[in-house]
mmCIF file of the N, C-alpha and C atoms, coordinates in Angstrom:
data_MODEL
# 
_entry.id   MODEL 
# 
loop_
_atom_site.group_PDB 
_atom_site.id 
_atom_site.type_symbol 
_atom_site.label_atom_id 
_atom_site.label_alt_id 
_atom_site.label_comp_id 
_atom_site.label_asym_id 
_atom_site.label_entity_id 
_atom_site.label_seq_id 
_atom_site.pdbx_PDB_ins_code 
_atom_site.Cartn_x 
_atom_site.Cartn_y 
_atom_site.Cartn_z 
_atom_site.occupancy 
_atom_site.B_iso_or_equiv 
_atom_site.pdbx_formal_charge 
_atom_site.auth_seq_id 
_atom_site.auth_comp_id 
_atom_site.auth_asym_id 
_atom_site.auth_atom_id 
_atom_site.pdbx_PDB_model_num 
ATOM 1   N N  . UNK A 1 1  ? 0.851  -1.182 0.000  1.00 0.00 ? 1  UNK A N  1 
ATOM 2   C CA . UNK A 1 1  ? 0.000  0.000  0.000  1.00 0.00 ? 1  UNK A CA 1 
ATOM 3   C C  . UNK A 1 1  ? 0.892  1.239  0.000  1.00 0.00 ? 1  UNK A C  1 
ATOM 4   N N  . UNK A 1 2  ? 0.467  2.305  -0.981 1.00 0.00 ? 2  UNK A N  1 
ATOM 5   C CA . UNK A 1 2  ? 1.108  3.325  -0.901 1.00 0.00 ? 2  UNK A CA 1 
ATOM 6   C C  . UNK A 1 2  ? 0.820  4.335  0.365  1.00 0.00 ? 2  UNK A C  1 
ATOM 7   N N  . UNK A 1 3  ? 0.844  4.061  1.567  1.00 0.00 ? 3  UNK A N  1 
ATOM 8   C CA . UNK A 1 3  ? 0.753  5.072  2.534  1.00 0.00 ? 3  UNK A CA 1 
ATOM 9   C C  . UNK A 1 3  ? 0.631  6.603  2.887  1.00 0.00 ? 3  UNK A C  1 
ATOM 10  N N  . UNK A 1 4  ? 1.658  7.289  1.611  1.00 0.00 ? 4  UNK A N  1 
ATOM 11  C CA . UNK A 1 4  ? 1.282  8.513  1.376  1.00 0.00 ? 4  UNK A CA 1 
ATOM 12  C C  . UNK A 1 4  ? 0.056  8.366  0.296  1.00 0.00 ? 4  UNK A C  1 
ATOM 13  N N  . UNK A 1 5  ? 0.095  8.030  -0.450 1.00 0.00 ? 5  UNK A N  1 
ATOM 14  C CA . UNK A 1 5  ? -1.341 8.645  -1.451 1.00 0.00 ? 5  UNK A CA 1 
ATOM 15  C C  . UNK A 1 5  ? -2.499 7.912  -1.223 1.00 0.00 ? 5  UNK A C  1 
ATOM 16  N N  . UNK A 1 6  ? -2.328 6.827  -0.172 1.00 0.00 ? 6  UNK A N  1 
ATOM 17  C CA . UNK A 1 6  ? -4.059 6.624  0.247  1.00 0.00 ? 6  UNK A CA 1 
ATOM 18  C C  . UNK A 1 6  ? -4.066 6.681  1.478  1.00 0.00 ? 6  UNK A C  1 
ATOM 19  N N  . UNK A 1 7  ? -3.434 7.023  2.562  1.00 0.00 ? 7  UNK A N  1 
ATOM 20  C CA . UNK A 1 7  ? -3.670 7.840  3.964  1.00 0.00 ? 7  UNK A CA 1 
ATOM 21  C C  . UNK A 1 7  ? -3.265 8.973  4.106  1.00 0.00 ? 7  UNK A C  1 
ATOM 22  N N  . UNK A 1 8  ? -2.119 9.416  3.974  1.00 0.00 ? 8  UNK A N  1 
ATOM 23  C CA . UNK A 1 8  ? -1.391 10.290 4.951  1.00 0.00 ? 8  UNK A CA 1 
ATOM 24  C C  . UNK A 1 8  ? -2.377 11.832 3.419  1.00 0.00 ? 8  UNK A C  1 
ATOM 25  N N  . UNK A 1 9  ? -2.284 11.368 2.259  1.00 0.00 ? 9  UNK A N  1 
ATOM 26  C CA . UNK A 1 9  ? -2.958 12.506 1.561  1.00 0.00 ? 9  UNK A CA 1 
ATOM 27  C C  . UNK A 1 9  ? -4.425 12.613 2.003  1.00 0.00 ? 9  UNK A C  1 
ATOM 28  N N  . UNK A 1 10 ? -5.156 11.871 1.772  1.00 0.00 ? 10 UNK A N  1 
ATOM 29  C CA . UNK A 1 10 ? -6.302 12.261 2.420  1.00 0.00 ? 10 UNK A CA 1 
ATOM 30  C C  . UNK A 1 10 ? -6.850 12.438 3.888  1.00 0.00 ? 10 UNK A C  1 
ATOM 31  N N  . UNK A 1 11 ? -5.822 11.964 4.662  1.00 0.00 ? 11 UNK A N  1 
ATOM 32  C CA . UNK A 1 11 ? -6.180 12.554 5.936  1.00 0.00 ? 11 UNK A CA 1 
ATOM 33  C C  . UNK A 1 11 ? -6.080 14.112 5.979  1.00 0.00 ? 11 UNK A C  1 
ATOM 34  N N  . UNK A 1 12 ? -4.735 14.380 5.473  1.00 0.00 ? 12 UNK A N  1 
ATOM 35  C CA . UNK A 1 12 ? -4.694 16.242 5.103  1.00 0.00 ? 12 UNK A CA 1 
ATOM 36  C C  . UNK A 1 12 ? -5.622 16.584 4.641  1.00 0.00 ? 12 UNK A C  1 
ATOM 37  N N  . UNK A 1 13 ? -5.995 15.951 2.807  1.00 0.00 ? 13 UNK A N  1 
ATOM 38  C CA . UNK A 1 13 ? -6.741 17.234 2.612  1.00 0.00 ? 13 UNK A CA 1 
ATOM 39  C C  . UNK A 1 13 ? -8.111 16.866 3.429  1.00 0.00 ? 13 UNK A C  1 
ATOM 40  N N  . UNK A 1 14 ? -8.478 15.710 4.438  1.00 0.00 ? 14 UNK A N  1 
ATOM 41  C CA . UNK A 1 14 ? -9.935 16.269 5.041  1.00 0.00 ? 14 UNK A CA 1 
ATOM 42  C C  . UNK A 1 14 ? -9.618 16.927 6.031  1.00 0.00 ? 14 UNK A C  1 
ATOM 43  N N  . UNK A 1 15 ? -8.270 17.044 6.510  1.00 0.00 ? 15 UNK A N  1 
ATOM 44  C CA . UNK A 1 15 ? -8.057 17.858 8.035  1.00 0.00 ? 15 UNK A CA 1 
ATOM 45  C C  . UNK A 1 15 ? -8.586 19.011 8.520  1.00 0.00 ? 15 UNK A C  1 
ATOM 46  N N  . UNK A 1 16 ? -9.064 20.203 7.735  1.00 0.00 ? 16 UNK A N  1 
ATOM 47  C CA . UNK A 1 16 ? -9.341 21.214 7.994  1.00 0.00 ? 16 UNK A CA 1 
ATOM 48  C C  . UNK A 1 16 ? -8.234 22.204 8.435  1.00 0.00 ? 16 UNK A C  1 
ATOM 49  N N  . UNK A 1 17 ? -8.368 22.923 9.506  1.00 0.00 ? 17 UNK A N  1 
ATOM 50  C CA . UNK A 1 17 ? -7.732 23.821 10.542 1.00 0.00 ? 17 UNK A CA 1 
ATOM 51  C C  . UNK A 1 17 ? -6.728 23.151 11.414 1.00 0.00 ? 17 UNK A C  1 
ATOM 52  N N  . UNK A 1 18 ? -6.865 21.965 11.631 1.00 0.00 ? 18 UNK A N  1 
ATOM 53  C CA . UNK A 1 18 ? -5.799 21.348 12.608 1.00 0.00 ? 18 UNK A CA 1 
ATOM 54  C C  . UNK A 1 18 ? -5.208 20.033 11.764 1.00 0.00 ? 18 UNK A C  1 
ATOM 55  N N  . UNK A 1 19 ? -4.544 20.103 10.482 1.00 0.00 ? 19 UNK A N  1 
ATOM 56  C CA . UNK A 1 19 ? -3.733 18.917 10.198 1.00 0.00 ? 19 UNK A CA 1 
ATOM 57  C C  . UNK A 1 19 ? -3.207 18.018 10.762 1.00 0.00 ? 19 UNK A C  1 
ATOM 58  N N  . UNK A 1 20 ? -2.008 18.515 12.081 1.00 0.00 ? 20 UNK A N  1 
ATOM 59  C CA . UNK A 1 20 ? -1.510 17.899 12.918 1.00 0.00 ? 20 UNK A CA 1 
ATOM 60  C C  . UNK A 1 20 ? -1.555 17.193 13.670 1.00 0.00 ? 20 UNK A C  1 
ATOM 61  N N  . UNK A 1 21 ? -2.837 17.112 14.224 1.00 0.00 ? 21 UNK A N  1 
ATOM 62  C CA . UNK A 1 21 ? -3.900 16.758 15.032 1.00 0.00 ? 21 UNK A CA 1 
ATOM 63  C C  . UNK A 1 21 ? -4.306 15.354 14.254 1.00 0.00 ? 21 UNK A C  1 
ATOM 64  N N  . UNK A 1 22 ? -4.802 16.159 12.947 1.00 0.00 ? 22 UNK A N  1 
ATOM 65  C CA . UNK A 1 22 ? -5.938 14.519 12.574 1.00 0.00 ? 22 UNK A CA 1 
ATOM 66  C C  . UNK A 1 22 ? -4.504 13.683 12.122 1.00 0.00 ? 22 UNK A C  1 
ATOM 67  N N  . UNK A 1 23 ? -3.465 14.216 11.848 1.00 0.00 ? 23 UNK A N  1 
ATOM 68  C CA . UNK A 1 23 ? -2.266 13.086 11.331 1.00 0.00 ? 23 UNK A CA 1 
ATOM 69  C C  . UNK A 1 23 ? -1.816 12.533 12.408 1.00 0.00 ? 23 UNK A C  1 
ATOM 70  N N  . UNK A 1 24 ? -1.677 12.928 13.985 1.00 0.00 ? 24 UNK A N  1 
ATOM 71  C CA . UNK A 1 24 ? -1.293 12.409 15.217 1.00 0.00 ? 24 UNK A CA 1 
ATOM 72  C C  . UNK A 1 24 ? -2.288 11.265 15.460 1.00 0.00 ? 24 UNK A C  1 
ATOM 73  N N  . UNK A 1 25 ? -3.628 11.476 15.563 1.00 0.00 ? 25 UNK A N  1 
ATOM 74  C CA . UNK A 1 25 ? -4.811 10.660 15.728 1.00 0.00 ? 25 UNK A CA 1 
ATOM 75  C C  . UNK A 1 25 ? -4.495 9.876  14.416 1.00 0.00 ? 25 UNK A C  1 
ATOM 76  N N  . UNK A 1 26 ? -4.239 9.432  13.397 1.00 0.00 ? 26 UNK A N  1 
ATOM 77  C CA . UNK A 1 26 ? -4.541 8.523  12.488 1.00 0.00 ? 26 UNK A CA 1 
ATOM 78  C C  . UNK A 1 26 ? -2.616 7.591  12.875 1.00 0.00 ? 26 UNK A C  1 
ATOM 79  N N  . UNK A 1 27 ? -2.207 8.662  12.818 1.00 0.00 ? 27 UNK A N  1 
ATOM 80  C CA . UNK A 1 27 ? -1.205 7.539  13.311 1.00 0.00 ? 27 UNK A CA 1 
ATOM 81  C C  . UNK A 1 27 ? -0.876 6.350  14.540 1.00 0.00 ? 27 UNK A C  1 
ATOM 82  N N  . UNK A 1 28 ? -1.633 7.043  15.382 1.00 0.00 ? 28 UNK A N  1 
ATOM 83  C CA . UNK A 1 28 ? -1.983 6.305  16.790 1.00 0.00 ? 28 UNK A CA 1 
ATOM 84  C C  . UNK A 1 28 ? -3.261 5.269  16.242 1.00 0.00 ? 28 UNK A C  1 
ATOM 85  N N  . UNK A 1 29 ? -3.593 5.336  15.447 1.00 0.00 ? 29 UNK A N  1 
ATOM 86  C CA . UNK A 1 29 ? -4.867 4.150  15.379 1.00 0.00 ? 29 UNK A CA 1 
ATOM 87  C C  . UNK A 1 29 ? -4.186 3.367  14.427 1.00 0.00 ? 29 UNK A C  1 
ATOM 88  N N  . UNK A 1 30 ? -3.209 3.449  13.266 1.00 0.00 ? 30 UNK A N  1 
ATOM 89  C CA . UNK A 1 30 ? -2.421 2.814  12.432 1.00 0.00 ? 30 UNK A CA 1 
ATOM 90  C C  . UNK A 1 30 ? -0.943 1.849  12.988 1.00 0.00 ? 30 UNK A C  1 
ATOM 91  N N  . UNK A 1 31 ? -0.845 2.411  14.752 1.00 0.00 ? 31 UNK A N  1 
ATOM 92  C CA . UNK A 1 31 ? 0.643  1.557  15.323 1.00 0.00 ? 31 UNK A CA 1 
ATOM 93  C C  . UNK A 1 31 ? -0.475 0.063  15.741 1.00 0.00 ? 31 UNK A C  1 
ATOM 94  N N  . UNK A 1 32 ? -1.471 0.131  15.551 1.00 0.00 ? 32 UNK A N  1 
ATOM 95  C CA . UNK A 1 32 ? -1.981 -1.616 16.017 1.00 0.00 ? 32 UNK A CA 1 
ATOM 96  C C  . UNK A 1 32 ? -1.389 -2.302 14.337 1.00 0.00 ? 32 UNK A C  1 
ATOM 97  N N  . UNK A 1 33 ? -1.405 -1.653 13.419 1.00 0.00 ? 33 UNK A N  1 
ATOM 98  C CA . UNK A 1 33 ? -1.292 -2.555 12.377 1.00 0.00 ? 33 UNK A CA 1 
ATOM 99  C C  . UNK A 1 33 ? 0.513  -2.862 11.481 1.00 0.00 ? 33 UNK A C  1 
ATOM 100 N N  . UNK A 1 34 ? 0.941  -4.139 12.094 1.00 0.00 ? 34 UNK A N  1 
ATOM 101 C CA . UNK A 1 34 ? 2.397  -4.381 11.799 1.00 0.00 ? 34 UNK A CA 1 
ATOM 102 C C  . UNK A 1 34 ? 3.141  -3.660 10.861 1.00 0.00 ? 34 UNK A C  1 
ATOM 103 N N  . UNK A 1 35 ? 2.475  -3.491 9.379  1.00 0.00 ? 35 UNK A N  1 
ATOM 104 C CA . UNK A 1 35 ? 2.835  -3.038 8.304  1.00 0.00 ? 35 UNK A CA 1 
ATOM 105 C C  . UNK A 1 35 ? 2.785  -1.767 8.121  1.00 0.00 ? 35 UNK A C  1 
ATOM 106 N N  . UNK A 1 36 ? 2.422  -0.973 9.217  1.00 0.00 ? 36 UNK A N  1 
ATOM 107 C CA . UNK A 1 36 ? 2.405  0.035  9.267  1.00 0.00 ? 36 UNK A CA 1 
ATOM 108 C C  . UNK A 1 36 ? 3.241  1.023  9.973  1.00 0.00 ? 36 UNK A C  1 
ATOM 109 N N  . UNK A 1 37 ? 3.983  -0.025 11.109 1.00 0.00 ? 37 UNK A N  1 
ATOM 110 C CA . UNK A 1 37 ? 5.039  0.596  11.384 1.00 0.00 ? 37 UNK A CA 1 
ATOM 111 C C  . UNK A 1 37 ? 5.938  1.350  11.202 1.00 0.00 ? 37 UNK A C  1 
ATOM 112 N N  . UNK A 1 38 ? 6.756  0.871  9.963  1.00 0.00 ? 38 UNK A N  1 
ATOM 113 C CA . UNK A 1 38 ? 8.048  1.709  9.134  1.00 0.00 ? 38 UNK A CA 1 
ATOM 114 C C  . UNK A 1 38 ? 7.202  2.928  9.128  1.00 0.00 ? 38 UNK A C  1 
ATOM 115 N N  . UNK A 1 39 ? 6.125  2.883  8.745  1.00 0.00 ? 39 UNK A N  1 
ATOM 116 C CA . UNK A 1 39 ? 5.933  3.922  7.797  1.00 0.00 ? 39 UNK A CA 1 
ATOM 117 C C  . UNK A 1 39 ? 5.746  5.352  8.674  1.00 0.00 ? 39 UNK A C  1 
ATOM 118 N N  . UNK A 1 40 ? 4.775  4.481  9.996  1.00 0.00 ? 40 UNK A N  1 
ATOM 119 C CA . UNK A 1 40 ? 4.620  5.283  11.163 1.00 0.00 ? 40 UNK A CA 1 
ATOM 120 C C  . UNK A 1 40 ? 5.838  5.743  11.765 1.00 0.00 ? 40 UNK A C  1 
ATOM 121 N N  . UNK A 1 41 ? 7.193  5.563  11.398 1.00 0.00 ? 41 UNK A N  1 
ATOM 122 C CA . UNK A 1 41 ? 8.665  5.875  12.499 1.00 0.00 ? 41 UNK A CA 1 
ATOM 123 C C  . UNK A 1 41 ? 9.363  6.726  11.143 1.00 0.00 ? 41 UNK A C  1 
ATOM 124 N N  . UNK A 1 42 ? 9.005  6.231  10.011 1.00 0.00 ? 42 UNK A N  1 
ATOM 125 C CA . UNK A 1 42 ? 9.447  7.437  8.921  1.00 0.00 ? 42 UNK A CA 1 
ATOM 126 C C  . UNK A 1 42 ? 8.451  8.598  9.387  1.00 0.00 ? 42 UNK A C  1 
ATOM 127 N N  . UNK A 1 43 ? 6.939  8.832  9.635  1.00 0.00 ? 43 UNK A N  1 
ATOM 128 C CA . UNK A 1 43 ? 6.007  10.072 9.424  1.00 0.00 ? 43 UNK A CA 1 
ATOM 129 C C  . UNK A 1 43 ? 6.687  10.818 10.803 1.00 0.00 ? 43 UNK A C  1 
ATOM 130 N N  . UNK A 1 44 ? 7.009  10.389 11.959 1.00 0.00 ? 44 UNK A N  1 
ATOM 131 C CA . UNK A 1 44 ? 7.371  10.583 12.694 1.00 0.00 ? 44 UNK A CA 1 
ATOM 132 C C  . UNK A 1 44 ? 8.471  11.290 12.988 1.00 0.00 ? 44 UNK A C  1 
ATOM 133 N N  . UNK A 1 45 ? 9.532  10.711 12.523 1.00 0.00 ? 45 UNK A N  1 
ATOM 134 C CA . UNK A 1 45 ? 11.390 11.684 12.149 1.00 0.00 ? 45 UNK A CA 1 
ATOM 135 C C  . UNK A 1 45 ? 10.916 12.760 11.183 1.00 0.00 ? 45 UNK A C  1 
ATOM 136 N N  . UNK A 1 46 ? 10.249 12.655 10.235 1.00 0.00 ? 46 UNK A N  1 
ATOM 137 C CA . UNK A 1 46 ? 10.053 13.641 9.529  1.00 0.00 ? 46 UNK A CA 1 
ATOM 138 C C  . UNK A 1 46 ? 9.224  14.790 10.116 1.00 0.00 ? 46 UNK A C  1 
ATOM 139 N N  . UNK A 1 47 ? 8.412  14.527 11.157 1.00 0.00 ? 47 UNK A N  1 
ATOM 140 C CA . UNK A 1 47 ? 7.938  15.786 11.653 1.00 0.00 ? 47 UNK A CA 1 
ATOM 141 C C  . UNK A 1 47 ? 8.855  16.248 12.431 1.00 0.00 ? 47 UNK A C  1 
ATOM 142 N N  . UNK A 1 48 ? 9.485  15.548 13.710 1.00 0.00 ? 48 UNK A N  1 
ATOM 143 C CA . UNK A 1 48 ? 10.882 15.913 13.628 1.00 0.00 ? 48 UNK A CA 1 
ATOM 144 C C  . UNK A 1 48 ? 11.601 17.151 13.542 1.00 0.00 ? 48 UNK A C  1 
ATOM 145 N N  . UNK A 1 49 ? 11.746 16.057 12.426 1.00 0.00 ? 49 UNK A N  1 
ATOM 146 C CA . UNK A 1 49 ? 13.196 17.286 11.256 1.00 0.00 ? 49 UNK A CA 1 
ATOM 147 C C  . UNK A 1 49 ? 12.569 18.356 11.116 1.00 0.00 ? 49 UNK A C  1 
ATOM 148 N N  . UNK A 1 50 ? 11.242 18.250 10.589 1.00 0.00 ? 50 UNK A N  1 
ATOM 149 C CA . UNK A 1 50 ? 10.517 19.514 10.279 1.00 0.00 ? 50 UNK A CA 1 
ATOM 150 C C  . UNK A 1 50 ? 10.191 20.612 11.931 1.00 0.00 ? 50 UNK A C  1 
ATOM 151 N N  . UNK A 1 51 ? 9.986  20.146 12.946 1.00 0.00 ? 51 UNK A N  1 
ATOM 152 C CA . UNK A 1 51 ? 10.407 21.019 14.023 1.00 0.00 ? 51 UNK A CA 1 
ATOM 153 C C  . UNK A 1 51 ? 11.400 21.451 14.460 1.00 0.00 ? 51 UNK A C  1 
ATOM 154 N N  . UNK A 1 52 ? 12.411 20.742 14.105 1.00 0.00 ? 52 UNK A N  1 
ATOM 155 C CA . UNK A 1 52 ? 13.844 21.107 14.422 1.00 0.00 ? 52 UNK A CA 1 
ATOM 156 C C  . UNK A 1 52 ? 14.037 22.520 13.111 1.00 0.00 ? 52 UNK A C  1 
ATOM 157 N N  . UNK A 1 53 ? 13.717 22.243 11.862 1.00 0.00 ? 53 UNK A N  1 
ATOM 158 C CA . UNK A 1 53 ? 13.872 23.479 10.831 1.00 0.00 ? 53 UNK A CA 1 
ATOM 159 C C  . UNK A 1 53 ? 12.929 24.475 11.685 1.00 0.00 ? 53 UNK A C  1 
ATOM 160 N N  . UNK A 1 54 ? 11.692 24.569 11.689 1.00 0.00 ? 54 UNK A N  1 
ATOM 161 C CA . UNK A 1 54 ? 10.943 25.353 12.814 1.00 0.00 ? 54 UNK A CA 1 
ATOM 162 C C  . UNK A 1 54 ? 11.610 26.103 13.836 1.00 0.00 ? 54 UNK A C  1 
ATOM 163 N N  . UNK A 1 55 ? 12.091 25.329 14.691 1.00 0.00 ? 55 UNK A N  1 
ATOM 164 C CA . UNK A 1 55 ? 12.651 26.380 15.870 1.00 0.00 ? 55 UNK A CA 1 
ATOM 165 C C  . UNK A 1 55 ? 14.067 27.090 15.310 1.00 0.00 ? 55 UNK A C  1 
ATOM 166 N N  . UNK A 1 56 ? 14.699 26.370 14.278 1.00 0.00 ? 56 UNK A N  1 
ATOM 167 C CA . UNK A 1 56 ? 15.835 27.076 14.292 1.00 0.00 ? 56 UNK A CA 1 
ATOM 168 C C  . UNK A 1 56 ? 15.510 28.480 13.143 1.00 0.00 ? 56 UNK A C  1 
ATOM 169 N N  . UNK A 1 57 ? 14.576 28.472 12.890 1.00 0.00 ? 57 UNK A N  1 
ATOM 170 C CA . UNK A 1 57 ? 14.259 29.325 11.776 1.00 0.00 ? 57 UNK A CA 1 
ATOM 171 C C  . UNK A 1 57 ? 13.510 30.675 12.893 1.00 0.00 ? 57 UNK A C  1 
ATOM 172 N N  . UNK A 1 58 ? 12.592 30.102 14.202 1.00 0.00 ? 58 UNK A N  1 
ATOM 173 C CA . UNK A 1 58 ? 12.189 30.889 14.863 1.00 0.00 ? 58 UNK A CA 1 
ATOM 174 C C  . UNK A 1 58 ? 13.499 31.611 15.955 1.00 0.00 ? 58 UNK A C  1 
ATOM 175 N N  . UNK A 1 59 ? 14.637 30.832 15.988 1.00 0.00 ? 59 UNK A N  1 
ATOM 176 C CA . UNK A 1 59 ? 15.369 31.577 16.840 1.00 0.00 ? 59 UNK A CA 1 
ATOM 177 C C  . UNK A 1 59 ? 16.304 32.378 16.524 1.00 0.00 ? 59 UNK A C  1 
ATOM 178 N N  . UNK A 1 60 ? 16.496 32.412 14.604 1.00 0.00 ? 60 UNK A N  1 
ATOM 179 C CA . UNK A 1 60 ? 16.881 33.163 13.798 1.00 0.00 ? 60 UNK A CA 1 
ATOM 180 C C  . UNK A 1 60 ? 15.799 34.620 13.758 1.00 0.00 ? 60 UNK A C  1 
ATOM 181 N N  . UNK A 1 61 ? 14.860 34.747 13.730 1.00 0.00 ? 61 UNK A N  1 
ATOM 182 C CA . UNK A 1 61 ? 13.813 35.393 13.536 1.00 0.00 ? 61 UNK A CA 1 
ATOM 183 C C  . UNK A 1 61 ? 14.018 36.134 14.734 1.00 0.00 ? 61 UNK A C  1 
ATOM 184 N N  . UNK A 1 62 ? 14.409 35.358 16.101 1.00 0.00 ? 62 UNK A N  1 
ATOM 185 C CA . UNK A 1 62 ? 14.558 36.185 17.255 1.00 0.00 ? 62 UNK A CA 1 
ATOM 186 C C  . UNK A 1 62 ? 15.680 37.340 17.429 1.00 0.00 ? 62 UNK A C  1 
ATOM 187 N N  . UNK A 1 63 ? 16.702 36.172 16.831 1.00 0.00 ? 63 UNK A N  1 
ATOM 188 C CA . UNK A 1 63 ? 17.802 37.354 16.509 1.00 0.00 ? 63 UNK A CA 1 
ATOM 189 C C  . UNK A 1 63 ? 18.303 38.280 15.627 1.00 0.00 ? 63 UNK A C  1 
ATOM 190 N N  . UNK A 1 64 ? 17.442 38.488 14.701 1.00 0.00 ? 64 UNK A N  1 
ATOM 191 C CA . UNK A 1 64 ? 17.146 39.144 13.831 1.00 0.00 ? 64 UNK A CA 1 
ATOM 192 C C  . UNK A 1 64 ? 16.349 40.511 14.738 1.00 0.00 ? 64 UNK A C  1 
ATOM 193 N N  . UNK A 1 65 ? 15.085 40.101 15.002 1.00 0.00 ? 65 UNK A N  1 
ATOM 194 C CA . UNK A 1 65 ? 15.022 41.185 15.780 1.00 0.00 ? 65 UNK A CA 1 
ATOM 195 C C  . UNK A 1 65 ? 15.413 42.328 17.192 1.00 0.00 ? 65 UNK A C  1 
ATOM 196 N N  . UNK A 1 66 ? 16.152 41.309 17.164 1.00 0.00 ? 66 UNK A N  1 
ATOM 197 C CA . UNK A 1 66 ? 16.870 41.994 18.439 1.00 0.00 ? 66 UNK A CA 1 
ATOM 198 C C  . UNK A 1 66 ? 18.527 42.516 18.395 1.00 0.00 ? 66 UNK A C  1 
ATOM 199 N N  . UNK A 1 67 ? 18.123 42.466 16.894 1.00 0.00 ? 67 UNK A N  1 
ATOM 200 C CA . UNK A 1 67 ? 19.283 43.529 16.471 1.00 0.00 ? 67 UNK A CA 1 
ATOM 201 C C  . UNK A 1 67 ? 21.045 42.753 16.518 1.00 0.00 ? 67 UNK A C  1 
ATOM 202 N N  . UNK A 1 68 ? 20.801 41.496 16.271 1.00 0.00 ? 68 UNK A N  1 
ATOM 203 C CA . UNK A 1 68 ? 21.721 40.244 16.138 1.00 0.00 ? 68 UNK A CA 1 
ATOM 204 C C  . UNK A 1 68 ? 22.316 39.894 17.936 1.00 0.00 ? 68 UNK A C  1 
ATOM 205 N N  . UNK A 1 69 ? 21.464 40.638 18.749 1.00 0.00 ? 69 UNK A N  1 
ATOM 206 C CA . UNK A 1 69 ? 22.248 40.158 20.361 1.00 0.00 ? 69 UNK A CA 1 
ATOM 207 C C  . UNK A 1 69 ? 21.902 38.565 20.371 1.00 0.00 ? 69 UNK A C  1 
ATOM 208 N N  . UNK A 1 70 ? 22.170 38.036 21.398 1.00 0.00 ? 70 UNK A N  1 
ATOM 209 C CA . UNK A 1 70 ? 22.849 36.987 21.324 1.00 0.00 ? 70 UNK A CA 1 
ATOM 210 C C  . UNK A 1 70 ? 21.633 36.269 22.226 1.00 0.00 ? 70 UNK A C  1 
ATOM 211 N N  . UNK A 1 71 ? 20.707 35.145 22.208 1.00 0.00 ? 71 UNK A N  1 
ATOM 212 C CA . UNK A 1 71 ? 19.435 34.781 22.721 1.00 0.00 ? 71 UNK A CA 1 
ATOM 213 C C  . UNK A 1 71 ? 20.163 33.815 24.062 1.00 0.00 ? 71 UNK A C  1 
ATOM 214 N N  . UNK A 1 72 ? 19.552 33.679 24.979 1.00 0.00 ? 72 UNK A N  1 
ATOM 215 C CA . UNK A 1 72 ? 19.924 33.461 26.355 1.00 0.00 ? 72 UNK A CA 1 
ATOM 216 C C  . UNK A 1 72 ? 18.784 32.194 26.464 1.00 0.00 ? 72 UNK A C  1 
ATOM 217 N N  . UNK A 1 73 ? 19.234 30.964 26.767 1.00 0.00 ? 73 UNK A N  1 
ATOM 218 C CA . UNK A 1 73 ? 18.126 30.440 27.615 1.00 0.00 ? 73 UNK A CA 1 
ATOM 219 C C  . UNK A 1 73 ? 17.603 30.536 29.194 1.00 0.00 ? 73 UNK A C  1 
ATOM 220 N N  . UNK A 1 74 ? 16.492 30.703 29.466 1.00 0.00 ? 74 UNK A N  1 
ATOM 221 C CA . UNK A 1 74 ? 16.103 31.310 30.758 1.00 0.00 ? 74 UNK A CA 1 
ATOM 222 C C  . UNK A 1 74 ? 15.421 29.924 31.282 1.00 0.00 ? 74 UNK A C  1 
ATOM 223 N N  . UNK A 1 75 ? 16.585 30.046 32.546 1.00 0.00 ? 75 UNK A N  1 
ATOM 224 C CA . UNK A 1 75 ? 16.130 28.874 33.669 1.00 0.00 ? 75 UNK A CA 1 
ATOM 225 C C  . UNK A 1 75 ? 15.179 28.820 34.683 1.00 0.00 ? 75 UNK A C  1 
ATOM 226 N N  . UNK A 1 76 ? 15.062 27.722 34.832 1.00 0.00 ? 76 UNK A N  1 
ATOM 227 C CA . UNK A 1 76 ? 13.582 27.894 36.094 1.00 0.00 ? 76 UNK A CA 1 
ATOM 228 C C  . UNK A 1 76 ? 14.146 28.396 37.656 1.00 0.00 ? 76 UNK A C  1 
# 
């Protein structure tokens, strides 16, 4: 089964407003089924990667506005 073009595409385009959501929920109902695994630990790294591009793009954005100073992590 092609996994992207008969799940992972139409779960998007019915997703609406929260994609993320209905792709989290379809993947959690797809880890009961063996063959679905790989596919579920590939969709998985790839969101990932794609948060890791995310924050580093948002902490560029930070320092950008703050006039290139230097961003601090703040401890509890």
């Amino acid at each position: 089964m092609d996994w992207e073009k008969q799940v992972v595409r139409r779960v998007m385009e019915g997703a609406g407003e929260y994609p993320s959501v209905q792709l989290q929920c379809l993947l959690q109902r797809l880890e009961g089924c063996p063959e679905a695994l790989p596919h579920i630990a590939d969709a998985i790294r790839d969101m990932g990667h794609w948060y890791e591009r995310h924050a580093d793009e948002l902490e560029a954005e930070g320092r950008r506005r703050a006039g290139g100073a230097e961003i601090i992590t703040l401890q509890d």
